[in-house]
C-alpha positions, 0 to 999 in steps of 0.5 A: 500500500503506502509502505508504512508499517502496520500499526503495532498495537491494532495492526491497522495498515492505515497509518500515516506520517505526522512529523517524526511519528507514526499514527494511527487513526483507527486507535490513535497510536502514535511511534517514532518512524525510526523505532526497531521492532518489538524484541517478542517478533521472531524471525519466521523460517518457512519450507520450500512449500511456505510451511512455518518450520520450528525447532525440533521439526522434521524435513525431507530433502526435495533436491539432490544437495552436493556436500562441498568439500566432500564427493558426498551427495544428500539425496531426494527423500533423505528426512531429517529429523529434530533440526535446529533454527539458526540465523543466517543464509543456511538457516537449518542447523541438523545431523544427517545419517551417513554425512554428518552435521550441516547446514540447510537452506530452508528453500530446499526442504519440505516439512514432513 
């Protein structure tokens, strides 16, 4: 819409700019244009599918992946279980059978 954040209150996405703040004229909230945001969000990871992955969450592999530095290759269908959310590009953090521990974009995973 108008590129304006969302009011953090009542999500209303009607807000608009007075000076240095931010209003909102569906509750009357008003914040600074430059606040950082809440320290409760958390970043979202979601699967190749757009499925919300969490900790501890099971996957399966949907692309043959080459390990570098190693003539291994993770297979299709290869699950992989109990993963850890990290930040970063590869932002899977898990243990596979045969390979070992490595990293995981999520693009490239499916829930199981």
């Amino acid at each position: 819409m108008s590129g304006l954040p969302a009011c953090p209150r009542c999500a209303s996405a009607y807000a608009y700019e007075d000076g240095a703040l931010l209003v909102c004229p569906e509750c009357g909230h008003e914040w600074p244009k430059d606040a950082a945001p809440a320290a409760d969000e958390t970043r979202v990871v979601r699967d190749a599918h757009g499925n919300v992955l969490a900790d501890g969450d099971t996957v399966t592999v949907i692309k043959d992946l080459k390990v570098k530095g190693a003539s291994l290759v993770v297979k299709v269908g290869t699950k992989v279980k109990n993963i850890r959310l990290v930040d970063g590009d590869h932002d899977i953090d898990c243990r596979i059978d045969g390979i070992g521990a490595m990293q995981l974009k999520s693009s490239f995973v499916k829930k199981a």
